[in-house]
Structure formats: structure tokens, C-alpha cells
C-alpha positions, 0 to 999 in steps of 0.5 A: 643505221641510227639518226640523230634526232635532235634536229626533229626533237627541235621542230616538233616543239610548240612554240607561241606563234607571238614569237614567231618572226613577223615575216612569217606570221604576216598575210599580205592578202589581208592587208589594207593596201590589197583590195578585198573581193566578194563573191558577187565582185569576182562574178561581176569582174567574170560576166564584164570579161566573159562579154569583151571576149565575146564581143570581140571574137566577132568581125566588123560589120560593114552596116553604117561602120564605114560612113561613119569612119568616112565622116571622121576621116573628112572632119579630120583632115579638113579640120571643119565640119562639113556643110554639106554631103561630101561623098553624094553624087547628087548631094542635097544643097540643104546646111547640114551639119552631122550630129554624131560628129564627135563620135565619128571622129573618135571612131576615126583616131580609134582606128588610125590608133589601133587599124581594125583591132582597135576599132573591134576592141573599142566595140567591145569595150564600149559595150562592156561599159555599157552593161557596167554603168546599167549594174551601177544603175541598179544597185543604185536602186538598192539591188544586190550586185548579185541581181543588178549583174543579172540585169546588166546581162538582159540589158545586153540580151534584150540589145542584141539586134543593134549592139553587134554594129559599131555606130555612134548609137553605142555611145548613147547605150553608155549614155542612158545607164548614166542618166537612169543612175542619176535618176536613182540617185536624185531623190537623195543626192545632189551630185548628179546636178553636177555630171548629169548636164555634163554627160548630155553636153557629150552625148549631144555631140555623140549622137541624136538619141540624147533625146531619150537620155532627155525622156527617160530624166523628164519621165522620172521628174515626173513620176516624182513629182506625182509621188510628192504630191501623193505625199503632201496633199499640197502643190505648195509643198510639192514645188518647194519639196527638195526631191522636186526641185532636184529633178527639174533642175536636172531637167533643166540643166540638161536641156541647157547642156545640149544646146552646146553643139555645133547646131545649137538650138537647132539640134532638136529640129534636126534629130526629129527630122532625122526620125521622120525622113521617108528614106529610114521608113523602108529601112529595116530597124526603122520599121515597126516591130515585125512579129517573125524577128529576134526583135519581136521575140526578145521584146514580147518575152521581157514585156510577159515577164514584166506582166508576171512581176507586176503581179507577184511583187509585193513592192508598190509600183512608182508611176515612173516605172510604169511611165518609163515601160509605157512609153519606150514598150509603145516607141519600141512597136513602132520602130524595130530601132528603139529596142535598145532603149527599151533594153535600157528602161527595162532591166532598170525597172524591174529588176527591184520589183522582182527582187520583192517578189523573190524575197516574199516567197523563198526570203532574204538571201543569207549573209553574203561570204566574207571577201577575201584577197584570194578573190582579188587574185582571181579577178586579176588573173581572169582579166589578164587572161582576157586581154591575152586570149582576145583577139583585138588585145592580143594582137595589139600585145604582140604588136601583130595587127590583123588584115582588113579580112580576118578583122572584118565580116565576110559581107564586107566588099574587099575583093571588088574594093581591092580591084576598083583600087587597082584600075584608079576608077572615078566617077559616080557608081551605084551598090547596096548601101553598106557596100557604098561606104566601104568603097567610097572608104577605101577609094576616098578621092575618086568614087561619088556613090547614088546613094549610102548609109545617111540616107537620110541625106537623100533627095526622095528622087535618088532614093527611088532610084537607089532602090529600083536599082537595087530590086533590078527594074526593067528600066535600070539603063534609064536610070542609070542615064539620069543620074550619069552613073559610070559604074554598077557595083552589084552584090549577086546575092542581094541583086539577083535581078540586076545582075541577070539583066545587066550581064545580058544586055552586056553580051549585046554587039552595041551594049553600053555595059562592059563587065571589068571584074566578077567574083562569086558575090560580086559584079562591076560594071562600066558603063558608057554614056549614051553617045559615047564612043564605044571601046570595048575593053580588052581583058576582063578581070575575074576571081579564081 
């Protein structure tokens, strides 16, 4: 058999690639219309898409979640902020108005927008940001990306304790990245005038931790101003020196900016008042550091490491770093809660300094790679899958919106909520905080619990009684009688105690307590005023 090799006599000729038609010579990964990415840009776009996916594979869970919603729902409907508590049995006849009002009605249309996937995506995804302004924050500081994505990761890990909980706090841990970039950006730029005012006129209507935002901007005008001082010998010169005057400007126009809430000037009392309510004292984050905790640990290692770059580092320390871990390390001992901002100031701070020390034992990093489309096409390929995979996202893809069950925590009180729901209950009812607010959540217009999650909301004298109830005191009858609650709704693994006594004392011929539903975790109670004519129920509900 012969072939006729004309035709492969005709491609194995070489020919200028300049005559080649431009269709095939042209790569439209390399064209300016198509972004190019290195190698830290696609590790940054992976860790920001590793975190949402990590975040948002965990249920909703029930602490403070539920008030807030509870808030934003009543600010919604009535259009208003309210004056006082609308959902305590024994509210107090103080004006009060919530400071974290924005946040909560937020919350609300997140989730009337998107039901529970959109509240556990918007968790997700308000945390990712977070990280991602604390990157932006230290590369302002001259960092490598590589490195400021380091310090966005310790800036999540060192949070963990607090961020796993949707809160309006969330919001002030997008706040502070800004506030510490502008920082950083001060000593040369004059743009953060601009936004700075503009992020604390938002962050004081999100929540009360604005107040750190305020901090951490007076700490670094401080420390910049010592530095100037150090510099000119003159206090003239340091008042007139551009970088100065910056700072306090920033300070001052921030300061400004708070002013515009619903309180007014007001809002400072109001926040420190929060701070020192007895209430948040027995309140586990508002405790001082306990040295047997995640929190401890976390704190006491990134302090240690702290230690260990001070004295490797061949970077002369700014007191503003130093001010900045003085102050937010001594907050954080004294309450379990300010180890989110100490997780702010921290990476923010120290990662330059150990940047130095890097360098001066094993030197500069060689040149970066040179970015290229196919890193791009990574990045946007990673992130489609990150949206598909994830459960929020992929099911608001879909259009499949999860149950209340497999988007919350198995500590959220469905069952017992689904039943007092059923019956129509009204009236006023004790249970353990977080519970409160579900149940008051899912049966807004006829439960007005003892007590809930704004505890500082609370007389001293319905806290006390909310936690003899909850430890099961031997006069739980009585209190239950001053305070004319109708029902119990008791979580048995939390009040082992008040449950064995009120199913006892429900078993007596004249008792006043009749048992209407029960489930392994889960106890609810009526119970009937003391002079009440006695109709003991006919069918008992129970879980199967």
C-alpha cells in the first residue's frame, strides 16, 4: 500500500510564526482585558474560600442568635425602636433603646431573604471578610501577602471562641481590620479622613464594641505622636507635624461620627453601663480569663510567641505596638470577651515584627513567580466550587432552602417550641437563656419569658431568681409564685436538679405542676396559680 505524502511534506515545512493568522498566535489569557494572578493572590483567594466553607458547614447556634432576630423582627414590623424591653415578663421601666439595632434588623431581612441558609451564609461570609480586611490591614504595613495571609488565619484562630456565634459583634470584627488599615495607612495618606468617620458612623449602630475601634484609633495617635516627638526634640513642631495632625483629626472626626445614633451622645454611657451590668459577671465570656479554657490557651500562646519576636526581631518596636498588646493583652485577663480584639491588635502588630526577624536569619524570600491567567482561571474555578459545595449557597442555588433542623445546632429547642406552638401557650415562662429566645421566636405574640439573653436588661431581682431556677433551689415553687410564671421549660441536662424536683412534686395528689410534654432533653411544665381551681390535664404529650 503507498500513500501520498504531499500533504505531510506540507506541514512539516517551517514557516515564520509572523505569518501565522492572528487567531492562532493570540493568547487571550495574557491579554489586558483578563486579570493576572500570582502565587500569593491564588493562596489567598484558596484560604478566604477554604474559611467560607468551613464556616458555613456548621449549624446555627442558638446563643444570642435568636434575641437579636427577636429585636429585628420588633424594629421591623413596628417601624420604631423600642423604649422599652418588649419581650420581658418583668421589664425594666428604664428608656432603653438597643444599641446594636442596625445589626439586628439586618440580621432579620437576612434571614426573611434567605430563611436559615441565609442567616448561616451571611455568618460565613461576614467572617470572611473579616479575615480579609485584617490581610489588607497588614500588608498596609508593608508585609508580603504571603505573610499578612498568615496573620489573617491567627486573626480567625486566636477568635474562635466568639466568632462560631452569629452576634452583632461580628460586625465590630469587620470594623477593627478597617480602623487598624487606616492606622497604617495615616502616617502617609490622607483618604482615611474620609472613611474613617464613616466606618465608626455604622459600627456605632451595629454594636457597642465601637468603642475599641475608638481605642485602638487613640492608641496609634498616640504612639505617633511620641514617635514625632522623638524625632523633632519640639512640641511646636510635633503639633504642626502633618502625621500628627492626621491622627487627631481621625480621632476627632471619629468621635464625631458616633454621635449620629439613636442615642446620641448618650451611647458612651449606655455602652459602659452595658460593660459593668452585675448580670454579665456570672456570664461565662464576661468572666475573666479562665486558665482551664480554649481561650487561655490561645491567648497565653500568641502572647509567648509575642515574647519570642520581641527579642529576635531586628525591627525597632513603635510604642503603638507596644501600647496596642499592653492594653487589649490586660482587657483580655479580665474578661474571656475581649479576646476577639486581642485577635485583632495581635496578628496586626506582630506579624511585621517577626517579618524582620525572618529576614535577618535566613534572608529575603526570592522574587516572587511571575502572575499568569492560568492562576486566574484557578482562582475562579476554586471559588465556583466553593459556592456549589457549600451548604447555604448551594442550596440557595437550587432554590432548596434547608429545615430549621439541619441548619440549626442540636441545642436549639425545636421540638419542645413545635409543641408549645401547637397547644397556643400564653403567659409567662421560665428556661435557660438561649432557649428563651428561641421560644419567644417561634411563639412571638403569647410567651413573655423571666429572663433571656439581654440580661443586662434584667432587674437584680429577676436575675436571681432566673439562676436559683436554673440551678433547681429548693424553694423553686416560691419563686415560681412571685414572679406568676405559668410555665417551666426545663432543659435536663443543664437543670438536672429542677427537673427531679418539679416531676416529684408533679406526681403529688394536690400538686400544682401538671407535666404536658417531655422529650429526652427537654421538660414543660404548667403550672397553676396558687388558688387555682385544679383540672388536671387529660393526655400528656411525650417524644417517641
Amino acid at each position: 500500500m503507498t500513500y501520498d505524502t504531499t500533504l505531510l511534506e506540507t506541514l512539516e515545512t517551517k514557516v515564520d510564526h509572523s505569518e501565522l493568522p492572528a487567531c492562532l498566535t493570540r493568547n487571550r489569557l495574557k491579554s489586558e482585558y483578563f486579570p493576572q494572578f500570582t502565587r500569593s493572590q491564588l493562596a489567598l483567594v484558596i484560604t478566604l474560600g477554604v474559611l467560607f466553607f468551613w464556616i458555613s458547614i456548621h449549624p446555627l447556634h442558638p446563643t444570642d442568635l435568636w434575641g437579636h432576630l427577636n429585636f429585628g423582627r420588633w424594629i421591623v414590623q413596628h417601624q420604631s425602636l423600642p423604649a422599652l424591653d418588649p419581650f420581658s415578663a418583668e421589664p425594666l421601666q428604664e428608656r432603653w433603646v438597643p444599641s446594636a439595632w442596625l445589626a439586628q434588623v439586618i440580621g432579620y431581612e437576612t434571614f426573611e431573604l434567605g430563611s436559615y441558609d441565609g442567616l448561616v451564609g451571611g455568618h460565613a461570609l461576614l467572617t470572611t471578610l473579616a479575615v480579609g480586611l485584617m490581610i489588607g490591614a497588614i500588608r498596609a504595613r508593608g508585609a508580603p501577602l504571603c505573610w499578612a495571609i498568615s496573620g489573617g488565619v491567627a486573626y480567625y484562630l486566636l477568635s474562635l471562641p466568639i466568632v462560631g456565634v452569629i452576634r452583632p459583634q461580628l460586625f465590630g470584627m469587620v470594623g477593627a481590620p478597617l480602623v487598624l488599615w487606616g492606622c497604617a495607612l495615616l502616617p502617609e495618606k490622607r483618604h482615611p479622613l474620609v472613611w474613617l468617620p464613616l466606618v465608626f458612623l455604622f459600627w456605632t449602630n451595629l454594636h457597642g464594641s465601637f468603642v475599641m475601634g475608638l481605642a485602638m484609633l487613640g492608641l496609634a495617635a498616640i504612639g505617633a505622636t511620641w514617635q514625632v516627638l522623638g524625632e523633632t526634640r519640639s512640641l511646636k513642631l510635633t503639633a504642626v507635624d502633618p502625621r500628627v495632625m492626621r491622627f487627631w483629626m481621625a480621632v476627632g472626626l471619629s468621635i464625631a461620627a458616633v454621635n449620629f445614633n439613636p442615642l446620641g451622645t448618650s451611647v458612651f454611657a449606655s455602652v459602659l453601663s452595658f460593660g459593668g451590668h452585675a448580670a454579665l459577671a456570672s456570664i461565662s465570656e464576661w468572666r475573666s480569663l479562665p486558665l482551664a479554657s480554649l481561650s487561655s490557651a490561645l491567648f497565653f500562646s500568641s502572647l509567648i510567641l509575642a515574647g519570642v519576636v520581641f527579642k529576635l526581631t531586628t525591627r525597632r518596636w513603635e510604642l503603638t505596638d507596644l501600647l496596642l498588646l499592653a492594653v487589649f493583652g490586660l482587657a483580655t485577663l479580665s474578661a474571656m470577651r475581649m479576646l476577639t480584639w486581642w485577635a485583632a491588635v495581635w496578628p496586626w502588630v506582630v506579624v511585621p515584627y517577626a517579618l524582620a526577624a525572618w529576614e535577618a536569619r535566613v534572608g529575603r524570600s526570592a522574587p516572587p513567580a511571575p502572575a499568569t491567567g492560568m492562576r486566574t482561571v484557578l482562582a475562579l474555578g476554586f471559588v465556583f466550587m466553593t459556592l456549589l459545595l457549600a451548604p447555604p449557597t448551594n442550596r440557595l442555588i437550587l432554590g432548596q432552602p434547608r429545615g430549621v433542623a439541619a441548619a440549626t445546632s442540636p441545642q436549639t429547642p425545636i421540638y419542645i417550641a413545635d409543641e408549645i406552638s401547637r397547644r397556643h401557650l400564653q403567659g409567662t415562662f421560665f428556661a435557660p437563656l438561649e432557649w428563651a429566645d428561641y421560644l419567644v421566636w417561634s411563639q412571638p405574640d403569647g410567651l413573655r419569658p423571666l429572663a433571656y439573653s439581654h440580661v443586662h436588661q434584667a432587674s437584680p431581682e429577676v436575675w436571681q431568681a432566673q439562676q436559683a431556677l436554673e440551678a433547681g433551689a429548693d424553694n423553686w415553687l416560691k419563686i415560681v409564685d412571685e414572679h406568676s410564671l405559668r410555665y417551666l421549660v426545663i432543659n435536663k441536662q443543664r437543670n438536672q436538679s429542677l427537673a427531679h424536683q418539679v416531676m416529684q412534686y408533679s406526681r403529688r395528689p394536690q400538686s400544682r405542676a401538671h407535666v404536658l410534654y417531655q422529650d429526652r432533653r427537654s421538660l414543660l411544665v404548667r403550672v397553676f396559680p396558687e388558688k387555682s381551681v385544679l383540672v388536671r390535664p387529660t393526655k400528656i404529650t411525650a417524644a417517641r
